[in-house]
DSSP file (Angstrom, degrees, kcal/mol; ACC not computed):
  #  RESIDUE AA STRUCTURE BP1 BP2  ACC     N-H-->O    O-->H-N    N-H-->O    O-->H-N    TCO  KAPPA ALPHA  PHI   PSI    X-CA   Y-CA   Z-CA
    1    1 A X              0   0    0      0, 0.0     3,-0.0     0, 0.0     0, 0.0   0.000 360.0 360.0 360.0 129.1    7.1  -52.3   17.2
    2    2 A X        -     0   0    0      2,-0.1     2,-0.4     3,-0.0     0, 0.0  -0.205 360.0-114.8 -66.8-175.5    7.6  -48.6   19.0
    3    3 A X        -     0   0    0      1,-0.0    -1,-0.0     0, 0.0     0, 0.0  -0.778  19.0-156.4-102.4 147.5    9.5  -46.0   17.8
    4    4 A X  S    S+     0   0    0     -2,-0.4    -2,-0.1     1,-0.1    -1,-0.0   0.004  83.3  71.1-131.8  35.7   12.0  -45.5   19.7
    5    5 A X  S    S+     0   0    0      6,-0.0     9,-0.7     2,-0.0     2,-0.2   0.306  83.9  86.6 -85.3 -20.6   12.7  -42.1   18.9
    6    6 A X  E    S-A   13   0A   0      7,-0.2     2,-0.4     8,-0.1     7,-0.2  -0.626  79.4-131.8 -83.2 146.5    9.4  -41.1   20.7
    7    7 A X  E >>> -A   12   0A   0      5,-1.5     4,-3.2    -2,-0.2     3,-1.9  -0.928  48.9 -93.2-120.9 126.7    9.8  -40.4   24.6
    8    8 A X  T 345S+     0   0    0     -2,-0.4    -4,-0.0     1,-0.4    -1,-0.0  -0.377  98.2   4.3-103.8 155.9    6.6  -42.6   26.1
    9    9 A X  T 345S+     0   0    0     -2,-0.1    -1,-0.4     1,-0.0    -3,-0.0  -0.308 130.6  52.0 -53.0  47.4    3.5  -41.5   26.8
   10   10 A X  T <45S-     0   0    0     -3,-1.9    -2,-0.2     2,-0.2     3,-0.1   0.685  87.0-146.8 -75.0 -54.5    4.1  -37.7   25.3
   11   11 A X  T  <5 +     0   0    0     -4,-3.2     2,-0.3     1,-0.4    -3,-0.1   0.641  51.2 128.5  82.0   7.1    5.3  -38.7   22.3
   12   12 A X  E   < -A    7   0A   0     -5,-0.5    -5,-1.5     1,-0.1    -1,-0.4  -0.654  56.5-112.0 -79.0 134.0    7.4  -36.3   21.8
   13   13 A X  E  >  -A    6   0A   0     -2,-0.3     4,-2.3    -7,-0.2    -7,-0.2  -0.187  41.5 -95.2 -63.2 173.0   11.5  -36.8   20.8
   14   14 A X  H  > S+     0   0    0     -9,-0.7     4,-2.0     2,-0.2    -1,-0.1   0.849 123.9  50.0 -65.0 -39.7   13.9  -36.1   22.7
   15   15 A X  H  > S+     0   0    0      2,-0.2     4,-1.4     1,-0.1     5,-0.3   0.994 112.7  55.7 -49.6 -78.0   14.7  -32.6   21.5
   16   16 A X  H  > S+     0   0    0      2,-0.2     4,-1.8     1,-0.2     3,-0.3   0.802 110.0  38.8 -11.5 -75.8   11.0  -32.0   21.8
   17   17 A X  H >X S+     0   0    0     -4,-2.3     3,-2.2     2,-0.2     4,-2.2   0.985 116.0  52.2 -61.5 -63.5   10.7  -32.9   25.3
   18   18 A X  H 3X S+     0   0    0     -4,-2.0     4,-1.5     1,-0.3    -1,-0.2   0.742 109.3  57.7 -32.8 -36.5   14.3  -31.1   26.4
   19   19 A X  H 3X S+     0   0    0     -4,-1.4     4,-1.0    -3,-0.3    -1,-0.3   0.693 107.6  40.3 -51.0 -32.2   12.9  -28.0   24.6
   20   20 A X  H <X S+     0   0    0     -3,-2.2     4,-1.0    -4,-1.8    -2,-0.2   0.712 114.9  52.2 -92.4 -23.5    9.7  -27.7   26.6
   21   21 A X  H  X S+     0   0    0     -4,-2.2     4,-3.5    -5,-0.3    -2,-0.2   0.894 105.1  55.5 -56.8 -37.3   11.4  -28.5   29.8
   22   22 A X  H  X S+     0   0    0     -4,-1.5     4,-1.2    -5,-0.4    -2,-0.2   0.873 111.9  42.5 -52.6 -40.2   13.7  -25.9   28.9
   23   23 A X  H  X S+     0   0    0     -4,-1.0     4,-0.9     2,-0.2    -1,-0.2   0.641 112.5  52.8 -65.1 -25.4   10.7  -23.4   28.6
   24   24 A X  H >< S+     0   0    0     -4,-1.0     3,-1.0     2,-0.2    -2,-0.2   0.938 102.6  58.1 -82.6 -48.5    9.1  -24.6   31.6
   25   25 A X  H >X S+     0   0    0     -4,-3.5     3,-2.5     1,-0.4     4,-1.3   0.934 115.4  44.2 -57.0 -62.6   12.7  -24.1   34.0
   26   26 A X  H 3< S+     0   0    0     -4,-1.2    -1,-0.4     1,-0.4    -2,-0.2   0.447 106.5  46.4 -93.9  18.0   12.5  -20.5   33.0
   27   27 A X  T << S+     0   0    0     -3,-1.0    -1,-0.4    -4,-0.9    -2,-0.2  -0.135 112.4  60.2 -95.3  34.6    9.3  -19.5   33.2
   28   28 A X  T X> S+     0   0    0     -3,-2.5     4,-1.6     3,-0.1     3,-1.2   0.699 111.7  39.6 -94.7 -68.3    9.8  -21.5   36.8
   29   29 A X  T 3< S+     0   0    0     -4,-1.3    -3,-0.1     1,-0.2    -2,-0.1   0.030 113.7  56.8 -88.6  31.1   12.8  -18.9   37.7
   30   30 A X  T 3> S+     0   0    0     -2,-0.2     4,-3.2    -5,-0.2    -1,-0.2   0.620 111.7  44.1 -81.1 -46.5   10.7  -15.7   36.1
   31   31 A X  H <>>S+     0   0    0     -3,-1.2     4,-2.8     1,-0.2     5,-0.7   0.993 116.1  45.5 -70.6 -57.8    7.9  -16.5   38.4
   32   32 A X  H  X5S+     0   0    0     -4,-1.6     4,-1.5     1,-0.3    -1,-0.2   0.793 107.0  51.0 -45.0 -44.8    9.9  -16.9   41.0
   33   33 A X  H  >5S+     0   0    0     -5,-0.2     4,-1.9     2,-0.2     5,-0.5   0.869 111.2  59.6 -70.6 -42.6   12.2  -13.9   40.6
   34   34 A X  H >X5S+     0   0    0     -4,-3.2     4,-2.8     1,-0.2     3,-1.5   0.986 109.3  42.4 -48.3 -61.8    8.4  -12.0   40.3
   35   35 A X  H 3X5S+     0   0    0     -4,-2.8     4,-1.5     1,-0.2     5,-0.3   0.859 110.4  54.2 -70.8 -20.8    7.5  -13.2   43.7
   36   36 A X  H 3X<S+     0   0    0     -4,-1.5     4,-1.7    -5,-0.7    -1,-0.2   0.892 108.8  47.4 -67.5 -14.7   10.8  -12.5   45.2
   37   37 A X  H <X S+     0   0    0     -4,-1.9     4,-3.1    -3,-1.5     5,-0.3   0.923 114.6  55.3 -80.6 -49.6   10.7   -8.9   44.1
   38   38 A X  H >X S+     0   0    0     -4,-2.8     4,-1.4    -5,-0.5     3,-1.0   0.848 107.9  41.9 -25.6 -88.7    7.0   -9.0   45.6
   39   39 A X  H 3X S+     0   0    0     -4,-1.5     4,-2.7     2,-0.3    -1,-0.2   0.778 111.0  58.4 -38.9 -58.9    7.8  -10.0   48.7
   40   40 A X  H 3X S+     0   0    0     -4,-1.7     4,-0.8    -5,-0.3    -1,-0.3   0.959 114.7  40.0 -35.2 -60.3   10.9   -7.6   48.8
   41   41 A X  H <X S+     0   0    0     -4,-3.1     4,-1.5    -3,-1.0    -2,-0.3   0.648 109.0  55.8 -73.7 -19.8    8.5   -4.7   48.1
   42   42 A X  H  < S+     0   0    0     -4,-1.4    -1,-0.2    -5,-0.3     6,-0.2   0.754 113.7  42.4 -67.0 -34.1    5.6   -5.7   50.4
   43   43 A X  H  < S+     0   0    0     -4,-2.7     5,-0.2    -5,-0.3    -2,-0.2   0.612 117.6  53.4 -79.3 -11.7    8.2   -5.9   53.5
   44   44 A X  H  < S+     0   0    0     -4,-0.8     2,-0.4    -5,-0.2    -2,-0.2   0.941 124.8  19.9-100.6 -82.2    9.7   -2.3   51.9
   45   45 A X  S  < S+     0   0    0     -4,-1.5     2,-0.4     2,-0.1    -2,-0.1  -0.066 119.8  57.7-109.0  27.6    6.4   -0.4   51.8
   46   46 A X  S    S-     0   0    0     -2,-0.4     2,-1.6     2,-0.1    -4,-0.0  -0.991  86.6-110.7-164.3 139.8    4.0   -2.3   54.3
   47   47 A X        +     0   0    0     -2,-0.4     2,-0.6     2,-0.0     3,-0.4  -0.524  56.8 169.3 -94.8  66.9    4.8   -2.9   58.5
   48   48 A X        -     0   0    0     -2,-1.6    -2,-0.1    -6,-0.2    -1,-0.0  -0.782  53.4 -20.0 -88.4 100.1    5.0   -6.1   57.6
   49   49 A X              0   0    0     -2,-0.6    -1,-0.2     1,-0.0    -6,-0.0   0.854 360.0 360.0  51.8  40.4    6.5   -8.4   60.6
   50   50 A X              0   0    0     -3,-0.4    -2,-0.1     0, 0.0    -3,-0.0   0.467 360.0 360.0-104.6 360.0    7.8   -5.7   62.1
């Protein structure tokens, strides 16, 4: 019989898994806030599509 406290196939609980999504969403919007700054400063310092 499963367990049905395990979240199929990880195998991980539910806290489990909601905790590493949670780690994953912000190191989504970190990277993302990196490349926005990038981008800012490459159009800033560079004759870029101008």
């Amino acid at each position: 019989m499963a367990d049905e406290t395990k979240v199929y196939p990880s195998g991980l609980t539910e806290k489990e898994a909601e905790e590493i999504q949670g780690g994953l969403m912000w190191g989504t919007r970190i990277y993302a806030a990196i490349a926005i700054l990038a981008h800012i400063l490459a159009y800033m310092l560079t004759p870029w599509l101008k």
